[in-house]
N, C-alpha and C positions, 0 to 999 in steps of 0.2 A: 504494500500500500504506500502510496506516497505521502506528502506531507498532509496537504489538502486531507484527503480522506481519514488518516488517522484522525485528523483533530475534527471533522465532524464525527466520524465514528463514536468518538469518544461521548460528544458532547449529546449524541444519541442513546448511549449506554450501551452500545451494542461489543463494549471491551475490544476496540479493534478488530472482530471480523468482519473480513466481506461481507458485503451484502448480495442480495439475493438481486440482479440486474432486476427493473420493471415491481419490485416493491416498492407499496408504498412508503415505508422507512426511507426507500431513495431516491423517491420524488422529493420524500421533505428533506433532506440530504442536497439534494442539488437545488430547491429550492430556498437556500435558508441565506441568511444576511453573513455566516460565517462562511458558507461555500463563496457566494459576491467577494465577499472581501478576501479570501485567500487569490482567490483568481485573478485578480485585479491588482493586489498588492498595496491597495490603501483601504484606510480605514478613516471614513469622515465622522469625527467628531462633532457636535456639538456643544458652545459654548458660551454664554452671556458675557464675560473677560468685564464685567464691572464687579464680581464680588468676592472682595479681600478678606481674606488671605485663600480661598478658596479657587477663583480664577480671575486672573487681572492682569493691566498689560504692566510690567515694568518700565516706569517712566525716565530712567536713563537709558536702557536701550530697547524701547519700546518692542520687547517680546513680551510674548504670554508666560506666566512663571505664578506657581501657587499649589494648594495641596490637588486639585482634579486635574492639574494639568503635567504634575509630576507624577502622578497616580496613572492617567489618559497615555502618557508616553510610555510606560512601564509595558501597559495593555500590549502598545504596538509594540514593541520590542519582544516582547512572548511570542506576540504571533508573528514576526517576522514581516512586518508591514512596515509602510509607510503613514503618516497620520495626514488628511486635507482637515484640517478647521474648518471648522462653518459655523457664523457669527452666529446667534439665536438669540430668543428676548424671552422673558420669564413668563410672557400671557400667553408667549405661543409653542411651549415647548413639546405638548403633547401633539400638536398642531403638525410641527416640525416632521415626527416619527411618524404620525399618520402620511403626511407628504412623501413621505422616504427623501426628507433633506440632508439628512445623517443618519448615521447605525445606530449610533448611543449619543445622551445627552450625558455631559459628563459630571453630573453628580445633581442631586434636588433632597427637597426633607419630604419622606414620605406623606401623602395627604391621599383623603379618599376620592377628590376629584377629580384629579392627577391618575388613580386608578381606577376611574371607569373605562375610561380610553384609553392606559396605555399601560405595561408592565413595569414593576421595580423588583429589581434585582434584590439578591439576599444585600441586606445593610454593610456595608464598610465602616462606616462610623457613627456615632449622633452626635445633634445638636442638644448644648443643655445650657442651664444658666449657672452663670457660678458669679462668687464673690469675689473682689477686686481690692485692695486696701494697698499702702505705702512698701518698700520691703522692709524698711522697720520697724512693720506694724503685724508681719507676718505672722510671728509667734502668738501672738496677742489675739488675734480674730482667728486663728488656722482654723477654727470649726464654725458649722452653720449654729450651733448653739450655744458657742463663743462671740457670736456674733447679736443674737437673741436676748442682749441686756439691757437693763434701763441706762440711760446716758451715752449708749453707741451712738454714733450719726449714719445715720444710711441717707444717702443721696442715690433720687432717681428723677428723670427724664419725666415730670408731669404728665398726666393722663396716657401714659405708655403701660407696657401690657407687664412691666418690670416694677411700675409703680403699684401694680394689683400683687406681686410676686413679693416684693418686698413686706406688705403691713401682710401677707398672710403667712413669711415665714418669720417673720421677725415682731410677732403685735407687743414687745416688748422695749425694744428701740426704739430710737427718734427716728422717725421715717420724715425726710427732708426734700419735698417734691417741689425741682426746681424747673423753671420756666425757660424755654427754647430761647436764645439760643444757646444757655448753660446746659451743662450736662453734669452725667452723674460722675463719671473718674476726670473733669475738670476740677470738681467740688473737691474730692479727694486730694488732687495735685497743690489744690489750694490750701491744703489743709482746715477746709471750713466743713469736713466729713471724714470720718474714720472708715467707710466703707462703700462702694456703689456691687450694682449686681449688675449684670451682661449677658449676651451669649455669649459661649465658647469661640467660635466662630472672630466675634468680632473682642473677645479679650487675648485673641492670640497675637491679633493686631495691633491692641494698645500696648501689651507689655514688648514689642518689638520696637514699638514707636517711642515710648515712656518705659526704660529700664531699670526706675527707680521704683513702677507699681509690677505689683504680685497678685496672679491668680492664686487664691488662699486652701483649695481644695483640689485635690487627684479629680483624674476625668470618672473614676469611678463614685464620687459622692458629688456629681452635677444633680440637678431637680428641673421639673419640667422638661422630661428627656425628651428628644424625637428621634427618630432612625434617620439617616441618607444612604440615598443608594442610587444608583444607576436607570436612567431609564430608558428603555428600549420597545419596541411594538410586542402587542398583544399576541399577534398570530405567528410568530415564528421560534416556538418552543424551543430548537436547536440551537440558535443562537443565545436564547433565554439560557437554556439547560448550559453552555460553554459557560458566559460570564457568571450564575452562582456558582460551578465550579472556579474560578478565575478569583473571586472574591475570597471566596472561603479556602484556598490556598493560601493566598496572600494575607489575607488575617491568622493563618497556623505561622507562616514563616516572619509574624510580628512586622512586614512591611508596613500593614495601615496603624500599628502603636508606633512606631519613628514619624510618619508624616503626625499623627497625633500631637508626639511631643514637638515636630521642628516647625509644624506650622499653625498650632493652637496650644502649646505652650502647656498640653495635657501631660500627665505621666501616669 
């Protein structure tokens, strides 16, 4: 068997034997978005390239660089491909893979609207919220219920969905809800707050940008979790069936806990 074929084989279950010429197993075999992209030798992407640290252009040498786009390149380097980008916008992503504008959209947060129309792969990582405080203030807040005192200051972003997260894990604290266009690890920078809360996501941002604040919590004790994962079309299982293999590999060889830690600052 050649290349091609092992890796649908595989992604069919069929443990690398031949198949039977004129089954249906190898209609959907040469039918599938991995057979396209082995034959062709690239693999189009899609990609938003506005969200930081996840995918974004690097603004001294305006590449693409960030955790889906180091992740995305990985994909093609497995399969021996080449990657075409293809720009995409977040209202039209399921939109994109109904079109066959690309094979996979390179990373989203699981939602069930998202999966009427279109498949998510098994999760590579979640999104969650965690606390943020000074680094010499680390010790001090390290827990969510170190953080749950009278006379803490937690600073958040007014009528934001973090200022609802805040007085319900902390109805103990000063909850400090500040008006646009302050923010909440502004407040902390200022030292006019002992704490703000985030996502993951975008606190892997600020402590890369501001290396004087600390995410105060491992990615394993974030709250308000959500799964990301990959998303790709409904109807071509083979392709589906490769990437949760491809994922759940890559999460045994601890690939997706390094992009964790180097690009959300998770451990």
């Amino acid at each position: 068997m050649n290349r091609r074929d092992i890796f649908v084989a595989a992604a069919l279950g069929t443990g690398g034997m031949v198949l039977a010429s004129g089954t249906p197993a190898e209609a959907q075999v040469s039918d599938s978005r991995l057979a396209r992209i082995l034959d062709r030798g690239t693999i189009r992407i899609g990609t938003t390239g506005d969200f930081n640290p996840m995918s974004f252009r690097d603004p001294g040498s305006n590449t693409r660089v960030g955790y889906d786009i180091e992740a995305m390149t990985q994909l093609a380097a497995d399969l021996g491909v080449e990657i075409e980008w293809v720009v995409a916008e977040w209202a039209t992503i399921t939109a994109g893979i109904a079109a066959d504008r690309y094979d996979i959209f390179s990373g989203a947060s699981v939602n069930m609207s998202r999966a009427r129309v279109a498949a998510f792969t098994t999760p590579y990582t979640e999104a969650g919220t965690v606390p943020l405080s000074m680094a010499g203030s680390a010790d001090q807040y390290g827990t969510w219920e170190a953080i749950n005192q009278p006379g803490v200051r937690v600073a958040v972003s007014m009528g934001t969905v973090f200022e609802e997260q805040a007085r319900a894990h902390f109805p103990l604290a000063d909850i400090q809800a500040v008006q646009t266009p302050a923010t909440g690890f502004q407040e902390v920078l200022s030292g006019r707050a002992d704490v703000t809360i985030t996502s993951n996501v975008e606190g892997g941002t600020l402590v890369t940008r501001f290396p004087e604040l600390r995410i105060l919590v491992p990615g394993s004790e974030m709250r308000n979790r959500r799964p990301f994962a990959y998303v790709v079309a409904q109807d071509d299982q083979v392709w589906l069936n490769f990437m949760n293999t491809w994922v759940t590999l890559k999460r045994t060889e601890g690939f997706f806990a390094e992009l964790d830690q180097r690009w959300l600052g998770q451990s």
